[in-house]
N, C-alpha and C positions, 0 to 999 in steps of 0.2 A: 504494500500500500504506500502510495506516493501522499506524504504531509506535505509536499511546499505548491504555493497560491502557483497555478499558471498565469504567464504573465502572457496578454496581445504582444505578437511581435508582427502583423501583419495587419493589413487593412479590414475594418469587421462592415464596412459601407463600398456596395459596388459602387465605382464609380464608371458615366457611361460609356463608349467606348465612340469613339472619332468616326462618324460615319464618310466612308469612302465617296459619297453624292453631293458632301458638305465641300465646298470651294470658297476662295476666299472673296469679301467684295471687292468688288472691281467698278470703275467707273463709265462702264458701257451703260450705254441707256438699256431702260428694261424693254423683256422682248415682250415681242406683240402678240396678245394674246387671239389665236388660229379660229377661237370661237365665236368672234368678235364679227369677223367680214359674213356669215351666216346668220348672227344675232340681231335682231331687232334693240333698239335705244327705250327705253319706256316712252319717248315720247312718241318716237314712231309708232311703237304699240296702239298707242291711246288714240292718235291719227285714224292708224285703220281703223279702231274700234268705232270710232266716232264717224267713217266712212261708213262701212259697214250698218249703224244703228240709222244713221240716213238712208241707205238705198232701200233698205230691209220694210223702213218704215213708210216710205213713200210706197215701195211696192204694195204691201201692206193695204193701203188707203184709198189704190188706183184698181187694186183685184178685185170681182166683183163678189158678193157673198151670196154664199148660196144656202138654203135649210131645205133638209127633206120635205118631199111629196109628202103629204096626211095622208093619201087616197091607197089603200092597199092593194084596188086594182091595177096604178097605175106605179110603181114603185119608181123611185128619181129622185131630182132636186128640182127647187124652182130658185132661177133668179132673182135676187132684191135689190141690187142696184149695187153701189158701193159707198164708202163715208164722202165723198163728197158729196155726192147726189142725193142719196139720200134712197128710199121706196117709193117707186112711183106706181100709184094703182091701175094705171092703162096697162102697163108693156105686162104688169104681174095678172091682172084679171088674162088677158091675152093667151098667156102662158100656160095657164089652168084650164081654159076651155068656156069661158063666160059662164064661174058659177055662180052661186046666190049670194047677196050683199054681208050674209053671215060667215062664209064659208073665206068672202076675199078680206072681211075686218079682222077673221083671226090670224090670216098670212100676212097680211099688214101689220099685227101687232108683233108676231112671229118674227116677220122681216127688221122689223125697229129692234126689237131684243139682238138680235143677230148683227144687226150693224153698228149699234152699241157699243157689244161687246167688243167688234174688231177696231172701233173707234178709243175704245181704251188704252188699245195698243198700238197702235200706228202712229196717231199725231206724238203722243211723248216720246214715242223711237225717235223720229222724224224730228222731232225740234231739240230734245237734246244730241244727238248727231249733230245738226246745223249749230245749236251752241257751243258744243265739242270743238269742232272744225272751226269758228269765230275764235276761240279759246285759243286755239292754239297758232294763228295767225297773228293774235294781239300781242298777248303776253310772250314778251323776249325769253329767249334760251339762255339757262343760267349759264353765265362763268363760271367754270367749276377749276379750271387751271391756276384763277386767281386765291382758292380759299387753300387754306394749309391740311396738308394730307397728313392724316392720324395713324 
């Protein structure tokens, strides 16, 4: 049996070791990053986007809505016009076959639900697109070469 304290005579913390990849600085400017020339800027992003919620919306606005035939004889859709126009009761009676004043005020009511709804969507596409695109026409592109890199 050994009485005497062992004494460290070597290191008890690894320490790391020099990685081969590690180079020293140098004063070459940094390289460019490969991802870059395929990458969209956020502003560009928000560009398209704001393209994009315009075309989408206008289409939107200009396509015309259509809601299913009632009639289970005749199965289909009937046109109601579009959000700008709005339902018109001529072209829509026409459509259906000249039926009774009860039968065209429920497709009219039909139609108005219908173009409503696609009206909820279209103009607020359609006009924030167009405030997008204003947006970004106005408001300058920040200097960012000026501010200090952290």
């Amino acid at each position: 049996m050994n009485t005497e304290p062992d004494l460290a005579t070597q290191q008890t913390v690894r320490q790391p070791v020099p990685s081969v990849t590690m180079t020293a600085p140098t004063d070459e400017p940094d390289a460019v990053d490969p991802l870059a020339k395929v990458m969209m800027t956020p502003r560009t992003f928000a560009a398209v986007l704001a393209v994009a919620a315009l075309l989408l919306g206008l289409l939107l606005a200009l396509m015309p809505v259509r809601v299913a035939n009632a009639d289970p004889a005749r199965p289909g859709y009937v046109t109601c016009g579009n959000t700008i126009g709005g339902v018109e009761t001529g072209p829509l009676g026409a459509e259906l076959g000249r039926p009774s004043r009860e039968v065209i005020a429920t497709y009219v009511n039909t139609c108005e639900s219908a173009v409503a709804t696609r009206l909820a969507y279209s103009w607020p596409l359609f006009f924030a697109g167009a405030l997008a695109i204003v947006w970004s026409g106005v408001v300058r592109k920040p200097d960012w070469s000026a501010s200090p890199r952290f």
